[in-house]
N, C-alpha and C positions, 0 to 999 in steps of 0.2 A: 547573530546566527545561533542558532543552535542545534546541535548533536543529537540525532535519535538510534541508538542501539537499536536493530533491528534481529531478532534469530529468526527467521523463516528459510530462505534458499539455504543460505551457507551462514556458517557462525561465522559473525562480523560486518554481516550487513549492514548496512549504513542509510540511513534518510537523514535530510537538512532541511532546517527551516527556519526561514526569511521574513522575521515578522513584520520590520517597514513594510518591506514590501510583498508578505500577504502569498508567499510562494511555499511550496514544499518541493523538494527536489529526492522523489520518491526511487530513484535507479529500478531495481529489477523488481522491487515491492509490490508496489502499484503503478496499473498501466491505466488507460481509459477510457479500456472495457474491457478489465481482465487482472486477472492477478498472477504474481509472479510464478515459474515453476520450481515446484520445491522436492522433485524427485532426484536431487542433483546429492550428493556424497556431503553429508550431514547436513543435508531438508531436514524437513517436516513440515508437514501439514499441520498440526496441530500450533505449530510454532508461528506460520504462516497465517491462520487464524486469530491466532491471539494479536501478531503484526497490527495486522490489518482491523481486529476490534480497538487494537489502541488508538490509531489514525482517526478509524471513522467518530470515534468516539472526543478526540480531542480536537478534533478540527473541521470545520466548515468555514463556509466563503472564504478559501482561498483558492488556489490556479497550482493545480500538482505538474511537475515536470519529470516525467517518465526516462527513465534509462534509456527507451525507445519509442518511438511511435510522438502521437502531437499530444499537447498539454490541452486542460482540461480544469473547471471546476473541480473541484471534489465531492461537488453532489453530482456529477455525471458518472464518475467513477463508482461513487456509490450505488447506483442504479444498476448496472450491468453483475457490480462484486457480488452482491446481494442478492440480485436472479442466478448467478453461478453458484452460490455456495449453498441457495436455497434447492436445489437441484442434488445435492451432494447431503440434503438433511442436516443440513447448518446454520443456523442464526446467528445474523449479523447484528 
């Protein structure tokens, strides 16, 4: 397993991941269709973006496991982040 430091909601977020077996266990980071909210007492948005360009950027074909809601590829996830952030004048 390994540890991913994440700063987007809160400092000290956390995602895992499960290379056997090909998992990410994303908590409030990434959902899938949506990304976490980061208006909460040391967010950022900006922080939130960078999370999430690391994710998308270091991982495909695997099955992301959300803090809430049901799991998902990471290229579904991707689809949705990506229409949201493109809305927001953001590239993913």
């Amino acid at each position: 397993m390994k540890l991913l430091i994440q700063r987007d909601i809160r400092h000290g977020s956390i995602c895992v991941y499960e290379k056997n077996s090909k998992v990410l266990f994303t908590g409030d980071t990434l959902f899938a269709d949506c990304y976490g909210r980061c208006d909460l007492n040391s967010g950022s948005f900006n922080d939130m973006v960078n999370s999430i360009k690391l994710l998308f950027n270091r991982f495909s074909n695997i099955v992301i496991y959300p803090g809430h809601g049901k799991s998902v590829k990471i290229e579904v996830a991707k689809r949705y982040v990506k229409m949201l952030m493109a809305m927001k004048g953001v590239t993913i």
